[in-house]
C-alpha positions in Angstrom: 113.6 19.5 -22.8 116.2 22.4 -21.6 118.3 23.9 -25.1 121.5 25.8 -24.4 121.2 28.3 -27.7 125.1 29.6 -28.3 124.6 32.0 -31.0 126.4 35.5 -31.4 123.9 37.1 -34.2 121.0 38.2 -32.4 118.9 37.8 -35.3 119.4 34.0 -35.9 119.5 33.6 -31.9 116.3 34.7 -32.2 114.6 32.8 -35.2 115.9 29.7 -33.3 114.5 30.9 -29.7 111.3 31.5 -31.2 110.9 27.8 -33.1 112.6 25.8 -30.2 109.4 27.4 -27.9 106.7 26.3 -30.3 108.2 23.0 -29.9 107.5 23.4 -26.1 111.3 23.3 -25.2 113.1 26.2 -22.6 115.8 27.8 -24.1 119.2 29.3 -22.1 120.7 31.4 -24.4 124.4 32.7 -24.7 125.9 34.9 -27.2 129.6 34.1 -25.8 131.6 31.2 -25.2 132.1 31.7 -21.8 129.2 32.6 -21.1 127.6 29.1 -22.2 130.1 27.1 -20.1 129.1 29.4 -17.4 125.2 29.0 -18.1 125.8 25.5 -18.2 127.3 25.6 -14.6 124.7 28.0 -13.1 121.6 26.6 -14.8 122.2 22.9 -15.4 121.1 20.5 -15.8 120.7 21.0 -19.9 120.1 18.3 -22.0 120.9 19.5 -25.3 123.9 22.5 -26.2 123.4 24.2 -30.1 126.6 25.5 -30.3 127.7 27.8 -33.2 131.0 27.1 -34.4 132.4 31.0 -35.4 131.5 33.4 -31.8 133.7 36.5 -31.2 136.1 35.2 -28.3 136.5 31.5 -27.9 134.9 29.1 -30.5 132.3 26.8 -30.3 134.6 24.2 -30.9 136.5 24.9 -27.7 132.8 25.2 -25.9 132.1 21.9 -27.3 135.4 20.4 -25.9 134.9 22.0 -22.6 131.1 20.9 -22.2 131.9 17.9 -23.1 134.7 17.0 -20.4 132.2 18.3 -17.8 129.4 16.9 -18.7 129.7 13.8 -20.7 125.9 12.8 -21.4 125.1 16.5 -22.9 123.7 16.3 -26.1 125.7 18.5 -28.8 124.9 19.9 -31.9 127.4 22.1 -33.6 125.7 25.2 -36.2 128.7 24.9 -38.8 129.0 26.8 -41.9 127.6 24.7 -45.3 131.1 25.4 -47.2 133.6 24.3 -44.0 134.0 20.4 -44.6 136.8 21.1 -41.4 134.1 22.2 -39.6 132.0 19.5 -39.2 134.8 16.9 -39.0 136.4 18.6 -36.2 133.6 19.3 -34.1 132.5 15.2 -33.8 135.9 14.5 -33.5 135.5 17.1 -29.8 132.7 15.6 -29.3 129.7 16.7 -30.5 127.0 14.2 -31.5 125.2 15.7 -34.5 125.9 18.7 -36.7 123.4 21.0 -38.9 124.5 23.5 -42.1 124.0 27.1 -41.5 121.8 28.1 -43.5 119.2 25.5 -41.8 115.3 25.3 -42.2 113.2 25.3 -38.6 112.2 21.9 -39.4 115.4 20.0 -39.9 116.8 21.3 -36.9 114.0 20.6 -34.8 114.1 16.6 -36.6 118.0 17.0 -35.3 116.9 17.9 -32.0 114.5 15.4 -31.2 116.5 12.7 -32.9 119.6 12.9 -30.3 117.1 13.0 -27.9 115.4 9.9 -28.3 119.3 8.6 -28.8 119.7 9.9 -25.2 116.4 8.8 -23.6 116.2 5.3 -26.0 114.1 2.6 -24.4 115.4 -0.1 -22.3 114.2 -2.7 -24.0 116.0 -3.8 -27.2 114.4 -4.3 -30.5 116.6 -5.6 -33.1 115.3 -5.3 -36.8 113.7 -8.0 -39.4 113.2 -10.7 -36.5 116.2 -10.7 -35.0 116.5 -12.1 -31.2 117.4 -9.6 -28.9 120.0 -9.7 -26.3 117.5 -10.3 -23.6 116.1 -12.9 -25.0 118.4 -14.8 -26.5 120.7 -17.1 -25.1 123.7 -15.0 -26.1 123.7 -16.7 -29.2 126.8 -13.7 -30.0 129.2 -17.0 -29.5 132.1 -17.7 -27.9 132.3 -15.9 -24.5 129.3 -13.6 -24.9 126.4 -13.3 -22.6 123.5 -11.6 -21.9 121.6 -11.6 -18.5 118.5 -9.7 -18.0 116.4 -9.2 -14.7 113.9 -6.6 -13.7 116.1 -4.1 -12.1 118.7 -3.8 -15.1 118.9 -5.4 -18.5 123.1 -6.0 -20.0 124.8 -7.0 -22.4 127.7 -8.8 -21.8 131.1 -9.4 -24.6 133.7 -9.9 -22.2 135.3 -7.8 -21.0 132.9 -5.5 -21.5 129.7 -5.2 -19.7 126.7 -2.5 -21.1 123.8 -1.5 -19.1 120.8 -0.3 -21.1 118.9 0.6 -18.3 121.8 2.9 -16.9 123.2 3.6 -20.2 126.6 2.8 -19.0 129.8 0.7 -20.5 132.5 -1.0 -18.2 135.4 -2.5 -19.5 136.6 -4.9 -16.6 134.4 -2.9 -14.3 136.1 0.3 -15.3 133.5 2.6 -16.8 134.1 4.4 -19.9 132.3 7.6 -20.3 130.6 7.5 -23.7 128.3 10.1 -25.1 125.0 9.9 -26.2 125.6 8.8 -29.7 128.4 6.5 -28.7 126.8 4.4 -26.2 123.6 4.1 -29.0 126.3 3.2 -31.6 128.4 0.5 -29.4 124.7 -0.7 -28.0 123.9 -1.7 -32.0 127.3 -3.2 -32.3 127.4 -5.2 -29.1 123.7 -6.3 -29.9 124.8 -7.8 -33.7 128.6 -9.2 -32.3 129.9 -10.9 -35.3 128.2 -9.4 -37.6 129.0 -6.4 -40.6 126.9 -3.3 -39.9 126.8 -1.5 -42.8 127.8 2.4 -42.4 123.8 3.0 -43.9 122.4 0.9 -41.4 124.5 2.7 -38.5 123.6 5.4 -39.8 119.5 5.1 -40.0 119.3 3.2 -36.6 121.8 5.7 -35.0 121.3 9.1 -36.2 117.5 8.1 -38.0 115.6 7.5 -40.8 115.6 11.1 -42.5 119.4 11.9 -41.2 120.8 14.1 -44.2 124.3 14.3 -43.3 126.6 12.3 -44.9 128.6 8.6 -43.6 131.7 10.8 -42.3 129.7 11.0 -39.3 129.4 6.9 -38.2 133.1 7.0 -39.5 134.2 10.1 -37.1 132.4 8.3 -34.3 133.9 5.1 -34.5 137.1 6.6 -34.1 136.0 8.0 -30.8 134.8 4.7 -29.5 138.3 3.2 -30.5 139.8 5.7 -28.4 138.1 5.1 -25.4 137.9 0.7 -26.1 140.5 -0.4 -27.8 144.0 -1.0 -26.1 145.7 0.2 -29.7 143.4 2.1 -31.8 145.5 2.2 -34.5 145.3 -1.9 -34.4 141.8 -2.0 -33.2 140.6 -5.6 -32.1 137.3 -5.1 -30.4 135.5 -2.9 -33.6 136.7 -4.2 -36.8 136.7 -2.1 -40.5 134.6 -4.4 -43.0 136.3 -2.5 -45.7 133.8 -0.9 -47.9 130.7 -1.8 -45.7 130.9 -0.9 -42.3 132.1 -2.1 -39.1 131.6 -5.6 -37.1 132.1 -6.2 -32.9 134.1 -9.2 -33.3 133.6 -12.4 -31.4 136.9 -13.1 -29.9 137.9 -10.4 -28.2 141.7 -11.0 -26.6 141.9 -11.2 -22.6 
């Protein structure tokens, strides 16, 4: 696993370098914004950016955007300060998948790590909880004008108009794609996979972010409103991903043509 480490305080850069190696994982490091994005460019391809939010000339929020335009499947994890609420909020809403409180222990960040990366490298084959069929092997029992199709090159699932490829990890809406990022695509995957059903914000977030996740539910909320940006024809109005107000969020069944 290849870590881009942006960090500006040599010392912490340093603690981080040295547990990230015992972890077996090669670490690019950066004590600049720009010189991250251009590490990125030179060095690539990265699977995973830490990005520290306060760095001397531009921010890691800006790095975050910019990473994240280029390269859309990057994993992202902002460093943010434990007091700066803002913080957090406003680096998911650029983008970043996961976030971890300065001051952090070796351990949870390396649970953080490896968590977005199993998000990033899931298996193909579904596995719903408690018994439940999975898309592949049910008859698209979602309802009205779903279906699921499954072969041995590439495994779907299909709620028109969408169509989502587990195998390439990809979303089409009427065979446009929509570039989703790592934590999106595992998040509209869960949906699509329980279409008519409420997905409580606790379940999104075990199955999503993992069992021993100890952030708090503004970060399935955040996300959700990135999704609706890129699916829904009004976000503001959404009709494909549905509030279940005080419980979570359902993929609706009928989905307008």
């Amino acid at each position: 696993m290849r870590i881009l480490l942006l960090e500006d305080e040599e010392s912490i850069r340093g603690f981080v370098r040295i547990n990230l190696k015992r972890n077996g994982m090669e670490v690019l490091e950066a004590e600049r914004g720009e010189d991250a994005i251009a590490c990125a460019e030179a060095e690539g391809p990265i699977d995973i950016a830490l990005l520290d939010v306060m760095l001397p000339t531009i921010d890691g929020f800006e790095v975050c955007a910019k990473l994240r335009e280029s390269y859309p499947r990057m994993g992202i994890i902002m460093l943010t300060a434990k007091s700066q609420e803002e913080d957090k909020i406003r680096g998911l809403e650029l983008g970043a998948d996961d976030y971890v409180q300065k001051p952090f222990s070796p351990g949870e960040l390396i649970a953080r790590i490896k968590s977005l990366y199993r998000r990033m490298n899931a298996e193909a084959q579904p596995s719903p909880p408690q018994g439940l069929p999975s898309a592949a092997a049910a008859p698209a029992g979602a309802g009205d004008g779903a279906a699921s199709s499954s072969s041995p090159a590439e495994l779907e699932l299909v709620r028109d108009p969408f169509r989502l490829s587990i195998m390439e990890r990809k979303l089409w809406k009427r065979d446009v794609e929509i570039i989703l990022t790592p934590t999106e695509w595992t998040l509209v995957r869960l949906l699509m996979e329980h279409e008519g059903e409420s997905v409580s914000r606790d379940r999104i977030l075990t199955e999503v972010w993992g069992r021993y996740y100890v952030g708090d539910l503004k970060v399935v909320d955040v996300n959700i409103r990135r999704i609706r940006q890129k699916i829904e024809t009004n976000p503001s109005d959404p009709s494909i991903i549905e509030t279940v107000w005080g419980h979570g969020y359902r993929w609706k069944r009928s989905v307008p043509q």
